[in-house]
N, C-alpha and C positions, 0 to 999 in steps of 0.2 A: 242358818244355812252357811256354809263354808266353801263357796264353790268361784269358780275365775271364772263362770260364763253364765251367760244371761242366762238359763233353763233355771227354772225353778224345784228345789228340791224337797221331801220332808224336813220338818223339824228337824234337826240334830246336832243339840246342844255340845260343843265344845270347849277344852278350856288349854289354857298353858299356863305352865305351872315354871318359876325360876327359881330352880333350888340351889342354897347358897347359906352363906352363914354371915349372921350379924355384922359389922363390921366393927369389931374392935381391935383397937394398937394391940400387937405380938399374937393375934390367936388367928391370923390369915394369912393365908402363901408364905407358910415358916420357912419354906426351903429357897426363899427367894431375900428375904431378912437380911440374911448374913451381908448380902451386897448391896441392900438397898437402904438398908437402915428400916427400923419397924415405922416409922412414920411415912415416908418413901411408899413402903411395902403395902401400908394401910390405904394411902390415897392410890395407890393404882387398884387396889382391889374396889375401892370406890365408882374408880372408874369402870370396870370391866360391868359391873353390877349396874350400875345406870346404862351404856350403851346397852348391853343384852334387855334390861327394863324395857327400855324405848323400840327394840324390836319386837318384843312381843307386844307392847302396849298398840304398835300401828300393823297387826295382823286386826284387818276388817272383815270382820265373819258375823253373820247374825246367829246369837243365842252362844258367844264367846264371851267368855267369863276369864280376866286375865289372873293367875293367882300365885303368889310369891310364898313361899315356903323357905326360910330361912330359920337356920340352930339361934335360939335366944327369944326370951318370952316380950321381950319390947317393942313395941313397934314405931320408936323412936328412929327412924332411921336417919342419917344426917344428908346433908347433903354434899352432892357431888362435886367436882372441880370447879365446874361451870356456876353454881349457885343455884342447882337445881333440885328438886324434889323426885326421887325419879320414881318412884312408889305411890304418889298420891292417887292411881287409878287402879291400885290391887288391894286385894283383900290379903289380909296376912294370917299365916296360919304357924306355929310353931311343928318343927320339927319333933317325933318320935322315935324313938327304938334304938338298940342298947350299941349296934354297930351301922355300920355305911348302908350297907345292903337292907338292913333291916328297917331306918330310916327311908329310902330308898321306896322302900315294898309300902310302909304305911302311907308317907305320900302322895305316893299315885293309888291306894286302895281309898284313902280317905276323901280325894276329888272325887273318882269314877262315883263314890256312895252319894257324891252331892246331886246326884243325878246327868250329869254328863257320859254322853256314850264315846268320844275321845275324847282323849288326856295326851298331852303333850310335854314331857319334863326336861329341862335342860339347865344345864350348869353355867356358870359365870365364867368359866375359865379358858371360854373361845370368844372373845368381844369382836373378829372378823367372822361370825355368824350370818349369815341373811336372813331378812325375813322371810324370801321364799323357800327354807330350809324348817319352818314353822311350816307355812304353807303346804310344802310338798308332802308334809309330815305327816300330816290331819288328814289331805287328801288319800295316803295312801291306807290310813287307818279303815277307810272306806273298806277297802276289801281283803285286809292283813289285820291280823290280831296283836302283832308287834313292831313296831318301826323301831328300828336303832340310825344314829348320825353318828358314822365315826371320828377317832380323833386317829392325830398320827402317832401316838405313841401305842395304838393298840388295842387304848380303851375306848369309850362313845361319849360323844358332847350331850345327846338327846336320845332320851325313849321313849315311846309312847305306847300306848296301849290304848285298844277297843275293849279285849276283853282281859279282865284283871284275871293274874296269876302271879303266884307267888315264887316259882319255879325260876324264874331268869334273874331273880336277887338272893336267891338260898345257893350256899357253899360255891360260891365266886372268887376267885383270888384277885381282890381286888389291890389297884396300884401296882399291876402284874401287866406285860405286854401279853396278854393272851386274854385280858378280860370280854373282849368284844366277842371272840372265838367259843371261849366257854360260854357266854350268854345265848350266843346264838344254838349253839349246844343244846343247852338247855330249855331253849324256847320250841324243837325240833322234837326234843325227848316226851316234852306234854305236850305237845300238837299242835304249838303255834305256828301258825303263819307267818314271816318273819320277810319285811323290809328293808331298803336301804336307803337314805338320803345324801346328798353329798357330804365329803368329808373335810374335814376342817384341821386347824391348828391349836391344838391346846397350848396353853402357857401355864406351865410351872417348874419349869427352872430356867436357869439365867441363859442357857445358850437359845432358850424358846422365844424367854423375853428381849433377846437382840435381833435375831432376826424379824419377831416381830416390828422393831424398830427401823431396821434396814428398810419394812418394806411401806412402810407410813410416813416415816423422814423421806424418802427416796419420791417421793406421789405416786408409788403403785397401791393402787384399790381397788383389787379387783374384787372386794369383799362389800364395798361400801363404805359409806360412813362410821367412823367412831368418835364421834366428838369427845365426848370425856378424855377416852385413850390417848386420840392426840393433843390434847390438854396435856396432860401427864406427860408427855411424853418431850413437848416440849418445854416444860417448866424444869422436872425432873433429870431427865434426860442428859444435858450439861455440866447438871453438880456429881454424877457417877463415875468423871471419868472418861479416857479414850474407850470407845467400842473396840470387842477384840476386832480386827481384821488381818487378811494377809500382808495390807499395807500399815497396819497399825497407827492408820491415822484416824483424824476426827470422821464421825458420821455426817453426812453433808446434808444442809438443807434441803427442803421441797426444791423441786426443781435446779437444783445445782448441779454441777457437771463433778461427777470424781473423779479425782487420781485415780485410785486406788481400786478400782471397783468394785465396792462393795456390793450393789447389789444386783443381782442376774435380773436381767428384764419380764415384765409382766407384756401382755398383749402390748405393741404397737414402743416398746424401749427402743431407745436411738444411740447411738453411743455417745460416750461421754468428749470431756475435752482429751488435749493429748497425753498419752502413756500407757492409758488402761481398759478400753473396753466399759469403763465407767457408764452408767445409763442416766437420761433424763428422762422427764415421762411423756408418755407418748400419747397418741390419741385413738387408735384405732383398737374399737371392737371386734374381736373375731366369732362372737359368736350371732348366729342368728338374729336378725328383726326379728322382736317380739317374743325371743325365746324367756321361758319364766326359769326353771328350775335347773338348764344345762350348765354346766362347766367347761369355760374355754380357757384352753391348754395355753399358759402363759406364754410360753414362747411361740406359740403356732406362728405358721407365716412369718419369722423373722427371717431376713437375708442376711448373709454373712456381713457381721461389720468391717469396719477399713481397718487400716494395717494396724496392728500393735494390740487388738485389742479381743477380738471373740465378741463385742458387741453386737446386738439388736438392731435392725432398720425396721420401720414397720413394712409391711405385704398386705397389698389390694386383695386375694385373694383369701375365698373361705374354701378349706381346704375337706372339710366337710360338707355332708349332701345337702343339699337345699332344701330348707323347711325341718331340714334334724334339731332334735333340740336336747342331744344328749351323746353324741357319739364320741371317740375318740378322737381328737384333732391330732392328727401324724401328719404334717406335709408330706405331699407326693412328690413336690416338684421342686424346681430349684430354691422357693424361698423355705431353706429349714437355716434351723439357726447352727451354726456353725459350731461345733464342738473344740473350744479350745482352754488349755488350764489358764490363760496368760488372759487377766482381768478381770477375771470370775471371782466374785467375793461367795465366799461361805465359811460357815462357821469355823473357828480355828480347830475344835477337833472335828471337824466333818471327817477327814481320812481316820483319825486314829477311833472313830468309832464306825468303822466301815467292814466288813468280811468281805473277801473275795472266798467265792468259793468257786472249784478249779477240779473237773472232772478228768482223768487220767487213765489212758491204759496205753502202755506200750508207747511213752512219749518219752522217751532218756534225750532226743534230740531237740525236741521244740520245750522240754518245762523248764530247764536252767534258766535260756533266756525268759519265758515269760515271765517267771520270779524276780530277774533282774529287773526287768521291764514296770514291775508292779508298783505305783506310787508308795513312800515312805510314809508308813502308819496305817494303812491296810493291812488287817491281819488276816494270811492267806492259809487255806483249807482246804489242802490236796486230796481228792476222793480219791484213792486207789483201786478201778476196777478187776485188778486182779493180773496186774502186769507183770511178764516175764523178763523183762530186761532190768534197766538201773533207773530207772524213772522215782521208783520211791527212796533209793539211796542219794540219786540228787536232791529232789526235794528238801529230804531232809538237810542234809549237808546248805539249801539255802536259807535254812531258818524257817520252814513250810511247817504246818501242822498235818499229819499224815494221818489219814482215816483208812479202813477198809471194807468195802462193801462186795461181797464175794455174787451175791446177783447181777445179772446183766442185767441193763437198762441204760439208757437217757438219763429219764426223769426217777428210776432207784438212786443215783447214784447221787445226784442233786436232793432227792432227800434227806441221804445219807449228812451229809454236808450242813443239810438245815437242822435236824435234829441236833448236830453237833453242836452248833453255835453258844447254847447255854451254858455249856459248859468248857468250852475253849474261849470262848467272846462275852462275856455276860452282861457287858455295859454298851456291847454293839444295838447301835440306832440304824445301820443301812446294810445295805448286801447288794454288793453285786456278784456275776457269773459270765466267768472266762473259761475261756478251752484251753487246754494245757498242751496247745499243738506251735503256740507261738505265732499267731496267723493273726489275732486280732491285737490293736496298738494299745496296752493296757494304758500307757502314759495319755493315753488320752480320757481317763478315769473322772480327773477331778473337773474338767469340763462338765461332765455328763452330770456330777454330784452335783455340780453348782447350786441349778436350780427345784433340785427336790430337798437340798438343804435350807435352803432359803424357803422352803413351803411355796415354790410359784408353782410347781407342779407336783404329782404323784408319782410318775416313773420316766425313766428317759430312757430309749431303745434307740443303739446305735446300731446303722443302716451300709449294711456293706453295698449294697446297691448305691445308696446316693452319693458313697465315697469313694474316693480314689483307691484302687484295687491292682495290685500286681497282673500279670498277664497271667490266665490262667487260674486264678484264684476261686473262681467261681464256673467252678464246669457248666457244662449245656444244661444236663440234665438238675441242676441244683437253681440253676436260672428258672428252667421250667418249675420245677419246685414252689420254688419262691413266688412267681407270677400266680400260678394255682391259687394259690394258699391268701395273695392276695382280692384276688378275683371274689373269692367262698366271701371273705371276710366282707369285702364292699357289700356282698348281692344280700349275705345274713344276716350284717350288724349296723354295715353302713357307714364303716369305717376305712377310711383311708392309710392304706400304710404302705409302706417300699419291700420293704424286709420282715424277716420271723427269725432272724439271728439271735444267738445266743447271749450276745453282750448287753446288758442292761444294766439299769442302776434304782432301787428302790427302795422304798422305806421297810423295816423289818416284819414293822407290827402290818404294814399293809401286804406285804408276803402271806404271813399266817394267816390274815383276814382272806385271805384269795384261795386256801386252801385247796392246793393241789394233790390234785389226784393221779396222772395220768404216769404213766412208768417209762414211758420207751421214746418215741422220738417225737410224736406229738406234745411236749410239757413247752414249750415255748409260745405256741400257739394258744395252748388252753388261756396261758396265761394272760395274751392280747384279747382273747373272746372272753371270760373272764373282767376285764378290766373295760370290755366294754357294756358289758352289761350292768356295770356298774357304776357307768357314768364316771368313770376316771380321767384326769386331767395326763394323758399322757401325747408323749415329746419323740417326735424321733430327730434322728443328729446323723450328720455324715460322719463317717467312721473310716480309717484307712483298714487295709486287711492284705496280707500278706498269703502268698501262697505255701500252703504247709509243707511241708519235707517228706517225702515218702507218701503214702496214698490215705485219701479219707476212710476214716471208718462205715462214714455214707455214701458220699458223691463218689467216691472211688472205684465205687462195683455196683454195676448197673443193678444189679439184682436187689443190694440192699436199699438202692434207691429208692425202687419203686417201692416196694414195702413203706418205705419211708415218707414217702407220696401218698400211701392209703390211707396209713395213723393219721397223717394230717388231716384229709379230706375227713375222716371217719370223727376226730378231737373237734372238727368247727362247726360240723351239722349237730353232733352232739350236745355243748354247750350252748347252742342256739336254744335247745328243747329241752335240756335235761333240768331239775329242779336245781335252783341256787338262790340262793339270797339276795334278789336285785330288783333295783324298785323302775 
């Protein structure tokens, strides 16, 4: 029995499976080698394989069978940093079949045969995993044929399966940001059922394994324990070198106050000493007594730090509904965390692997400045809806990449934009989306990146409501809007937010995985309803916003308002009921 409450259930035997490979010098995490040296590279993969051990070893389930499926016929395995055995309570079974996928398929085909009705498989290369992401896994297996845990780069940390098929590991592109997308695809196509558990951080390249650093040196845990990891991490760690940073100084210890501030706050971060917004760690939980499986939005309930800095205070305040155990945490009220670039550590290419994408029609007066406006190394991606003035002549002339989408829309015109990105951005990790009217403060960008670079959060939506706003900026009827849309969203999903604005900041591969659908003015909203249903870790931020020049192409004319008012309402009941991937 595999269950978190006293009722008693049938039999039903399950198992979790940690697939991984042997660990030998030069044939693990090659792409991390170069910088860590194969010895280095070897003991952290040591570690990453004992923490994940130890989490599935302490999933307490009756008729759980833990079982390690690792490449190499030995079952010599050594031991960890710690001087520990982290295998001595699995059965070992060697890897088969000629590619990833296919290894993959036997795996989980070869447990299910041992008579287990869920199977749970997960990779070594998310060591900030939970046990209750095991847990949630197995439970959801109960009534889904397929569970996935995604990763941020697009692919999944964990799969599991009730009923085996071979369909969601045949012709995969795998080590592709689209893997998660097509499997789900595919699970869809043979008529699985298909899950989601929360999502996590892989590591396998160096700017992954820094941030993972920032946030373990720094005492944010909002993952739990990784003992091995932070073994490593403090032995290793020092002989590598400065950590890149914006301040290019050292990584600070547990509990130390930085310059520099390298890292954006988890729940309850306080600011550092003087100069930088720096964080120590904090104590306050924002989610729920008693919640097992929700995700609380790191920065939820942060108040604006003191001067010089953009840091974290913690907030008394749960800013979602009492007794949720999975909603979105957006503050409503004064304590949101403060949007500012000035102390905010993230990865050094966090901008230059960023897209802004930048919807346009009939903007020759607001897109000059927005392009000026646009943080350096954001590469920007002017949709052209089909404007008759000099809007795509400027563009251009600012270094813009210029698309054309001859369909009207919202959300045509933003996919126009996404589809492009393969092929204008190919190395782009994030994406955000600005209005090409000049009205929202794009310099206020790297704020927002901060902390979805840093992996404290999944998206960050900045809040013209909670921010300071020109007179006029926000008409009556856009205000009403807005409130609406809020209202739908508390009474449906139980989510708190201010705003459905267009500015946002998110990861690429979590875009694709959200798969939008909607064309016209509702795509904003889907995508809060969307992100709640999937248990996302999302952030809102005050935001300045300027009044645009000449008239909205919404708020402007009452007529297209309301229209604009129905999408919405029409996008949030819908998503409430329609089928999607959420667990």
């Amino acid at each position: 029995m595999c269950s978190r409450d006293a009722h008693p259930r049938p039999f039903d035997p399950s198992a979790v499976v940690l697939y991984g490979r042997y660990p030998v010098r030069g044939k693990t995490k090659t792409r991390l080698a170069a910088s860590l040296g194969e010895e280095g590279t070897l003991q952290l993969y040591r570690s990453f394989l004992a923490d994940t051990a130890a989490k599935l070893g302490a999933v307490e389930c009756e008729g759980h069978v833990a079982v390690l499926a690792y490449d190499g016929a030995s079952v010599a395995v050594p031991a960890d940093p710690l001087g520990r055995n982290p295998f001595d309570r699995f059965t070992v079974m060697a890897q088969e079949g000629a590619d990833f996928g296919a290894r993959l398929s036997s795996s989980m085909r070869r447990v299910l045969e041992m008579g287990f009705r869920r199977v749970v498989l997960v990779g070594a290369d998310s060591p900030e995993m939970e046990r209750t992401d095991l847990e949630d896994a197995l439970e959801l297996l109960r009534t889904k044929d397929v569970v996935f845990g995604p990763a941020d780069d697009g692919g999944y940390y964990l799969v599991g399966m009730s009923r085996f098929s071979d369909a969601i590991f045949t012709g995969i592109n795998w080590s592709t940001p689209t893997v998660l997308q097509e499997s789900l695809d595919a699970a869809a196509r043979a008529g699985l059922g298909a899950g989601l558990v929360a999502r996590r951080a892989d590591v396998d390249l160096q700017a992954d394994l820094e941030a993972l650093a920032r946030r373990r040196r720094a005492g944010l845990l909002p993952n739990g324990p990784c003992s091995a990891t932070d073994a490593w991490i403090r032995k290793w760690w020092p002989q590598l070198g400065p950590l890149r940073s914006p301040g290019g100084g050292r990584l600070p210890a547990s509990g130390e106050g930085e310059k520099g501030g390298v890292a954006s706050p988890a729940c309850g971060g306080v600011p550092g000493k003087a100069g930088g917004g720096g964080l120590q760690p904090g104590s306050v939980d924002h989610r729920g007594e008693g919640e097992k499986g929700g995700v609380a939005s790191p920065a939820c309930g942060g108040v604006p730090g003191k001067a010089g800095g953009g840091g974290l205070q913690p907030c008394s305040v749960d800013h979602r509904g009492e007794g949720e155990k999975g909603g979105v945490a957006s503050p409503a009220c004064g304590g949101v965390p403060q949007a500012s670039p000035a102390g905010r550590g993230y990865e050094a290419d966090a901008l230059s692997s960023t897209v802004a994408i930048i919807p346009v029609w009939n903007e020759e007066v607001g897109i000059g400045p927005t392009l000026d406006d646009l943080p350096k190394g954001i590469v920007p991606i002017v949709v052209d809806n089909g404007s008759t003035d000099r809007t795509v002549e400027i563009a251009k002339s600012k270094g813009a990449h210029v698309i054309h989408e001859k369909e009207h829309g919202y959300g045509v015109v933003l996919a126009a934009g996404i589809r492009a990105i393969p092929r204008i951005a190919p190395e782009a990790r994030y994406v955000t989306f600005v209005d090409g009217d000049h009205a929202d403060h794009t310099e206020e960008i790297p704020g927002m990146l901060a902390p979805v670079a840093e992996g404290l959060c999944d998206m960050v939506i900045g809040s013209r409501v909670a921010g300071k706003r020109e007179p006029g900026a926000l008409p009556a009827q856009s205000r009403f809007a807005i409130w609406y849309a809020r209202l739908l969203l508390w009474r449906l999903y139980r989510i708190r937010c201010t705003d459905i604005g267009p500015l946002r900041v998110l990861p690429l591969g979590l875009l694709r995985m959200l798969d939008m659908k909607d064309r016209s003015w509702g795509w904003t909203v889907e995508m809060q309803a969307k992100a709640a249903r999937l248990n996302l870790r999302v952030v809102e931020v005050p935001t300045r916003y300027r009044k645009r020049p000449g008239h909205s192409k919404i708020s402007g004319a009452f007529k297209t308002a309301v229209k604009a008012g129905w999408k919405i309402l029409v996008t949030v009941i819908k998503w409430r009921f329609a089928k999607f991937p959420a667990s």
